[in-house]
C-alpha positions in Angstrom: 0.0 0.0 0.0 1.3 3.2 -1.0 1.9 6.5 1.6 -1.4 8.0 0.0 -3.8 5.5 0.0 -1.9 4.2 3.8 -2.9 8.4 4.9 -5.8 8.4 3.6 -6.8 5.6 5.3 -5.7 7.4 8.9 -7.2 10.2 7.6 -10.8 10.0 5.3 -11.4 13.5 4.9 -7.5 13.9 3.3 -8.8 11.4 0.5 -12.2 13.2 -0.2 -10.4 16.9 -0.2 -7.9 14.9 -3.1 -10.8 13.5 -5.1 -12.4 16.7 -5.1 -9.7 18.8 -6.5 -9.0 16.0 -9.2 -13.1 16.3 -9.8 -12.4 20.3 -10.1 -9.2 19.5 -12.7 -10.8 17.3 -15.1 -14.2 20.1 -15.0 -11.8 22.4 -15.9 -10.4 20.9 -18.6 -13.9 19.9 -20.3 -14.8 23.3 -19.8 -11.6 24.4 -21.5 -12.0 21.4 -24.5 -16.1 23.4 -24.7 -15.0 26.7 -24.9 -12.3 26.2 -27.5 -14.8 24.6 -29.5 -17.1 27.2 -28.7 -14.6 29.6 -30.3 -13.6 28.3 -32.8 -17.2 27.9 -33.7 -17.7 30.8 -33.6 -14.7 32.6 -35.7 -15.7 30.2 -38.5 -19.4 31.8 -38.6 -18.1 35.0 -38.2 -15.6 34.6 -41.2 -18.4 33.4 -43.2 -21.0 35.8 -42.0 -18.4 38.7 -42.8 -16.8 37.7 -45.9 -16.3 40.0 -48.8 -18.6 39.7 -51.4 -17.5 39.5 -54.9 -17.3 42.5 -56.8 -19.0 42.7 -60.4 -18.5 45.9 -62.4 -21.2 46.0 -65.9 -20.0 48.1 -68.1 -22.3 49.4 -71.2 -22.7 52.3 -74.2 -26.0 53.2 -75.4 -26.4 50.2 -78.0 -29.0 50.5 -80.7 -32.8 50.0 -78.7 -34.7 48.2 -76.7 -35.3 45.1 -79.3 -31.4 44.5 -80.1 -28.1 45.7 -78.4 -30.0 46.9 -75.9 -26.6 47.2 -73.8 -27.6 48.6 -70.6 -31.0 46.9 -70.0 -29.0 43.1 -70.8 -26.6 43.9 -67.8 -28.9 45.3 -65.4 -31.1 41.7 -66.0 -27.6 40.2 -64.8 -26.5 42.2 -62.1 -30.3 42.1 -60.9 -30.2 38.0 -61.0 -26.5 38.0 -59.1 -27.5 40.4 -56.0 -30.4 38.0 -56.0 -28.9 34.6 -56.5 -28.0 35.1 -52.4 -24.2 34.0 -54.1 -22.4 37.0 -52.1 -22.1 39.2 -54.7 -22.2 43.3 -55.3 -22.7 45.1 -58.2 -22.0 48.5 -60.0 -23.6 49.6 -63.6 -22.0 52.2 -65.9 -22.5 53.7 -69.1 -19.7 53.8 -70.6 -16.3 53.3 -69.5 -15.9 54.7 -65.3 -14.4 58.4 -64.3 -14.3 57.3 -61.3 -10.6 55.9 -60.7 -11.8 54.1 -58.0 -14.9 51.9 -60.2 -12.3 49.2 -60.6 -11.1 48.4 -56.5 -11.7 45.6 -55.4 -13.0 44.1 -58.8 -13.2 40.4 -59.6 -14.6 40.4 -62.7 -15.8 43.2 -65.4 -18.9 42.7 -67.3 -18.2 44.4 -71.1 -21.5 45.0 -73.2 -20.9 47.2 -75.6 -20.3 48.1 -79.5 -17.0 47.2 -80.8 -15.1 47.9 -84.0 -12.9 51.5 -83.0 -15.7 52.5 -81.0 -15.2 49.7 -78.7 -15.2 50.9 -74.9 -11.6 49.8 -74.1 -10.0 51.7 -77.0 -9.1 54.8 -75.3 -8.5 53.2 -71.9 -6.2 50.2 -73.4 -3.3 51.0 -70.8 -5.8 50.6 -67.8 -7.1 47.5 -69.5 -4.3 45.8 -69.6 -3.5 46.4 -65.9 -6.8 45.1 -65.1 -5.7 42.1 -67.0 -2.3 41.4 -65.2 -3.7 42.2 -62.0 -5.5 38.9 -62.3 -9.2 40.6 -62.8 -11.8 38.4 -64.8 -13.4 39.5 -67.9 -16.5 38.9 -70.0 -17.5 40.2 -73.3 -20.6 39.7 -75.0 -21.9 40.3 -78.6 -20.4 43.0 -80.6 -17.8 43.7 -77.4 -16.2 40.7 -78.6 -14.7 42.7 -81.6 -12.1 45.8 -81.5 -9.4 46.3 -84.4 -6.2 44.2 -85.1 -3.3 45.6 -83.3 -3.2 46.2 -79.7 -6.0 45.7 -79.0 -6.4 42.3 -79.9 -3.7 41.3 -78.9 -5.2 42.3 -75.1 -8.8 41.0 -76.1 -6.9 37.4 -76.6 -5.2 38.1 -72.9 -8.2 39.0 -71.3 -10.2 36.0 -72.7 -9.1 33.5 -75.2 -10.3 35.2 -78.6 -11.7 37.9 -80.2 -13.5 39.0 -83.9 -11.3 39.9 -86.1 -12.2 41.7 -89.4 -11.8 39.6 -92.4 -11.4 36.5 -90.6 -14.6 36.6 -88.4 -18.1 36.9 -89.7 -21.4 38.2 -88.3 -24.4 36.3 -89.9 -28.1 35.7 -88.4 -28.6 31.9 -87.8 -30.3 29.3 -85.3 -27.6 27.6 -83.6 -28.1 24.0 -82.2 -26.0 23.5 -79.0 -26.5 19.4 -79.4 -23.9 18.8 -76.5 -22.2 21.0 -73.6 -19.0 19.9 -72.5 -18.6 19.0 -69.2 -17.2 22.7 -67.2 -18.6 24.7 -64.4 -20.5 27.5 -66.8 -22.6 24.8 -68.2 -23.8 23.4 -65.1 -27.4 23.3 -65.3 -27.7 24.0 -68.7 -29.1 21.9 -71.2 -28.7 21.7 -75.1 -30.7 23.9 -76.9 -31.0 26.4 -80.0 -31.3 29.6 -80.4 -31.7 32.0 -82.9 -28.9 35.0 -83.0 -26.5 37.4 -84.9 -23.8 34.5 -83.9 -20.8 35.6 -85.1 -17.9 32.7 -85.8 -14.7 31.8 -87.2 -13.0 34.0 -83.7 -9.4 34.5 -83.6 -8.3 32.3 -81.0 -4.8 32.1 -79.2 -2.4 29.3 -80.7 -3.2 26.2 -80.9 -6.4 27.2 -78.2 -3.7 27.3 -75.5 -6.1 28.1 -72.6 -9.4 27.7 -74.2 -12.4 25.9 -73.3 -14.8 26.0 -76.5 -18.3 26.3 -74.4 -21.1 26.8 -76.9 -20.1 25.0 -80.1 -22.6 24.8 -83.2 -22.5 24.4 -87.2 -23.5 27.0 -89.4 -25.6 26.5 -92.1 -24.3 26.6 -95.3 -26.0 29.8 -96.2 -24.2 31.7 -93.8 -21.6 32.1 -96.6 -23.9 33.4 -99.2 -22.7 37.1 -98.5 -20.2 38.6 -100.5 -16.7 39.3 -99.6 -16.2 42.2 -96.7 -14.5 42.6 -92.9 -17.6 41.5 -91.4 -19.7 39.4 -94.2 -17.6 36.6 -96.0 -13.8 36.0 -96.5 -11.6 33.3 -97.9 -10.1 32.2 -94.2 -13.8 31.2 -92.8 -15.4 29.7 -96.2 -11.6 27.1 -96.0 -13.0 26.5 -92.3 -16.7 26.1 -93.5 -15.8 23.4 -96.3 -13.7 21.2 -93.9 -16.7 20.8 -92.1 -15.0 22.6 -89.0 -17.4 23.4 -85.9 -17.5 26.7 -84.8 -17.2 27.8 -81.1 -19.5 31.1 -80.5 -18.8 30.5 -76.4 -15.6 30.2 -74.9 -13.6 30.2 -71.1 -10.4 30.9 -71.2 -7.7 30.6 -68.4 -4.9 32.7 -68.1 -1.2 31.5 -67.7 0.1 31.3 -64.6 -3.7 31.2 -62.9 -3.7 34.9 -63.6 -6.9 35.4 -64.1 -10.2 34.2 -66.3 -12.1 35.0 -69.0 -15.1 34.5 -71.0 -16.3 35.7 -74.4 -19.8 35.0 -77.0 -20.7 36.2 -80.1 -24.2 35.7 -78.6 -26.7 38.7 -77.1 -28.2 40.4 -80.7 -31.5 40.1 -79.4 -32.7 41.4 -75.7 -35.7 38.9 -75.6 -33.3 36.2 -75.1 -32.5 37.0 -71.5 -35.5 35.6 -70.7 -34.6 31.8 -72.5 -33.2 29.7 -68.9 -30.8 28.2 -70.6 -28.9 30.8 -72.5 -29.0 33.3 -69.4 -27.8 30.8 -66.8 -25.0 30.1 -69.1 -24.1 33.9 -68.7 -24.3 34.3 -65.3 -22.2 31.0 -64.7 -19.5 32.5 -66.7 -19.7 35.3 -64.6 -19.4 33.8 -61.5 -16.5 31.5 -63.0 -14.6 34.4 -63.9 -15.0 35.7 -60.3 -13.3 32.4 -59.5 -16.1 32.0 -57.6 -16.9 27.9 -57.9 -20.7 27.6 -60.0 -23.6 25.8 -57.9 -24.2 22.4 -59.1 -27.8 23.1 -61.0 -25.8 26.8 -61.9 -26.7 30.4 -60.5 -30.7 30.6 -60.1 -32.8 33.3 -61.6 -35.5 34.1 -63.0 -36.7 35.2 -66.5 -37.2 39.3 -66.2 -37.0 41.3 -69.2 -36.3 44.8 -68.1 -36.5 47.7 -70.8 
């Protein structure tokens, strides 16, 4: 028998006095175990109850009405369906490109929506576009904003997200396109094959080789598309080769920049403003969004609702 248990047999209260302070030590440390737990509880919550939200800047021109290129009313429809997709994300609309030096802090992605050719919105701010760019912030261009002139410019248009029209190579016919299959990528989650009628443009200038590229919407034109005659936007040699090899045409694309520095997205799609309200074609737009954000897309893609706004 050792001393302890030979004193406290001399003396009982010395053995209850020890087993109460042991009782004391090990409620101590459960109540240290709960309140770490507790905490730590707690700081997760509070990190996820206080993130940042992503930042979306829409950028738009005047466009031609409220039937086609209707510019401004086409991204409010967006931002309006990503405040409310309860995704985390803020918004800020302009027409045409931001005074305000500030418009771009804290960006994750920029929303482009606009005329192209030398009209294009970037074309007197190419220097800040191309620091936007580098600094890793996502882009998405949509219809005519997919085209600006040869040179600089599309050199940074290929940066910023894979491709770009480029006179007498691309083309801009009216046709129904028939998405028959979607490749297997976060924009196209919950988005089924469809058609859709449209001022598709094709035949894009790509990067090499489609280093970085994702083709997203793919379809074949109809062999009437090349009825037109010759001209930087109508018909050209280049695109009527492609055309007679039977080669599909990508009029949706992601791209990822080297490095991970950044994403983009660009369509040839968005002539006509009642398409906004077709599920498929406006989920596919707001997943490439919230891609670009490098935000990862919700499994049946970002919810919203069709809601035409003039």
């Amino acid at each position: 028998m050792d001393v302890y248990r030979i004193y406290a047999y001399q003396k009982p209260e010395i053995l209850v006095f020890v087993s109460n302070i042991i009782m004391k030590i090990n409620l101590m440390k459960s109540l240290s175990r709960i309140l770490l737990a507790f905490t730590l509880s707690f700081l997760t919550f509070s990190s996820l109850s206080f993130a940042k939200n992503k930042k979306v800047v829409f950028l738009a021109d005047k466009g031609k009405n409220t039937t086609v290129h209707a510019h401004e009313s086409g991204n409010a429809i967006l931002a309006n369906a990503l405040e409310e997709s309860g995704l985390g994300f803020d918004t800020a609309q302009y027409k045409g490109w931001p005074t305000d030096a500030k418009a771009f802090d804290g960006a994750d992605s920029v929303v482009i929506f606009c005329n192209g050719g030398k009209g294009h919105l970037v074309m007197k701010h190419l220097d800040q576009f191309e620091k936007l760019i580098d600094s890793g912030v996502g882009f998405v261009f949509m219809h005519y904003a997919v085209e600006v002139p040869i040179g600089r410019a599309g050199v940074l248009m290929r940066e910023a997200m894979g491709g770009y029209f480029e006179t007498h190579w691309s083309v801009n016919p009216h046709w129904t396109a028939d998405f028959k299959s979607l490749p297997k990528h976060p924009i196209t989650r919950g988005v089924k094959p469809f058609t859709q009628k449209d001022e598709w443009y094709f035949h894009m200038r790509f990067q090499p080789e489609m280093k970085g590229v994702t083709p997203i919407l793919s379809a074949h034109p109809p062999k009437e598309t090349m009825n037109r005659k010759d001209g930087p936007h109508s018909n050209n040699p280049h695109v009527r080769k492609s055309m007679a090899a039977g080669e599909i045409q990508h009029i949706g694309w992601a791209d990822e920049r080297p490095n991970g520095k950044g994403r983009g997205f660009g369509t040839t799609g968005g002539h006509y403003h009642n398409t906004w309200a077709r599920d498929n074609w406006r989920t596919v737009i707001l997943n490439a969004i919230v891609w670009t954000c490098g935000v990862d897309v919700p499994e049946k893609g970002v919810p919203s609702i069709a809601q035409l706004i003039k």
